[in-house]
C-alpha positions, 0 to 999 in steps of 0.5 A: 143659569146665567144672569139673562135666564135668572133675570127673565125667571125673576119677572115671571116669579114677580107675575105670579106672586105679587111680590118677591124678597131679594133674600129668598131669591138669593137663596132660590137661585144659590147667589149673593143677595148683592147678585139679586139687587143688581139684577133687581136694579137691572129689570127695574130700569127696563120697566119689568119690575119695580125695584122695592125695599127688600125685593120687587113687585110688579110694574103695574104697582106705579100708580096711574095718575087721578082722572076726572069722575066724568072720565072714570065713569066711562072706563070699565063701566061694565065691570063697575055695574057688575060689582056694584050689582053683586054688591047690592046683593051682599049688603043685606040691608034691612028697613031703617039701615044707615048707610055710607056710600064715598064719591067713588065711580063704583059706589055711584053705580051701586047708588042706583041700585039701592033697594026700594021701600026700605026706609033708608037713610044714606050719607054721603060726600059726593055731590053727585050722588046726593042729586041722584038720589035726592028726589026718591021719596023713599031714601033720607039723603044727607049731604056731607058739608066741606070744599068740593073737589072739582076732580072728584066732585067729592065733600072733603075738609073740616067740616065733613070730618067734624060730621062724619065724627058724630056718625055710627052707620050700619055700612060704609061703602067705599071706593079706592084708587088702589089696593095692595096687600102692603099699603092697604087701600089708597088715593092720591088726595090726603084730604080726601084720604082723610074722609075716606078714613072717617067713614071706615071708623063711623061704620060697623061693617066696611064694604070696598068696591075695587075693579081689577085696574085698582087691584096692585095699584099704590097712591099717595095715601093709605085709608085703611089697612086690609083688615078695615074691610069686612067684604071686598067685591071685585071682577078678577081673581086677586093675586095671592100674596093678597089673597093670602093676606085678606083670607088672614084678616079675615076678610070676605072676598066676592067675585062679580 
């Protein structure tokens, strides 16, 4: 196999499994890890790869930058209504339940579908998801306090730190930027990295909403580590390096 073939099967075997180490490949391919870097370094310039410590992933794990919350309500919104739907129907709320719910397009969605007559009690820091739900009658709805991002129109600082401290809910739904089996969930933002991190610890069970654009995606900051989350919910099948790894932690995989 030359160097044109070995380089062209690296990127297949990087589609496939998510993520590869230069050693194994080295030993794959019966030449010198030094082999493997300078065709690691080869693809990486080119864009097929991305070149890591110790080995590759997949280009599409370079992060794609923060749009507006206008904007991300647009795109995808048909598979976010999916999830959120198939989400609704996994919460098993009960009468009197505490929810968190996080600024996230996805979670918003599932904002409308939340159950009538239950009594329930729903904090969150998302200015608009407080407006949408604060004139139904049935719902106690607390906003979260703190400067809002514009980009987000999400509640982030000391102040809902502080609050979010105090709380114990009966879930936490949370949004992400991106999700991968090594950096776990992440945003870009660390203050709003920060909240999202405070709501996981104030719930006893964590449910994230994650469409298949998140799924290889890294940002700036992690919020939680695969084994935070109880129940993943998504529209695609998971590569499986992380499919391996949320089946380790024990976490529940749903596919709307």
């Amino acid at each position: 196999m030359n160097a044109e073939q070995r380089q062209q099967d690296i990127v297949d075997a990087v589609s496939r499994e998510g993520r590869v180490a230069v050693t194994d490949l080295a030993a794959r391919y019966g030449v010198t890890v030094e082999t493997i870097r300078r065709d690691l370094t080869a693809l990486d310039r080119t864009g097929a790869v991305r070149k890591v410590h110790g080995g590759a992933v997949p280009a599409t794990v370079l992060a794609l930058p923060e749009t507006a919350v206008a904007e991300r309500e647009l795109l995808g919104a048909t598979a976010k209504q999916a999830i959120a739907a198939a989400a609704i129907g996994a919460l098993d709320l009960r009468p009197g339940a505490t929810i968190l719910l996080d600024a996230g397009t996805t979670v918003g969605c599932l904002a409308r579908l939340l159950p009538e007559g239950l009594g329930l009690t729903v904090v969150t820091n998302s200015v608009l998801t407080a407006a949408l739900l604060a004139g139904r009658g049935d719902l106690t709805v607390r906003i979260l306090g703190g400067q809002v991002r514009g980009i987000t129109q999400a509640a982030v600082g000391p102040e809902a730190l502080e609050a979010l401290a105090a709380l114990r809910v009966n879930v936490a739904v949370m949004g992400t930027n991106g999700l991968t089996a090594e950096h776990g969930l992440s945003t870009p933002d660390p203050d709003e990295a920060a909240v999202k991190r405070a709501m996981v610890r104030a719930a006893r069970r964590v449910v994230a909403l994650a469409d298949a654009t998140k799924i290889g995606q890294e940002h700036l900051v992690s919020f939680a580590d695969l084994d935070d989350v109880d129940l993943l919910v998504t529209d695609a099948a998971l590569p499986s390096p992380l499919a391996a790894q949320l089946a380790d932690t024990g976490t529940e995989v749903l596919i709307a």
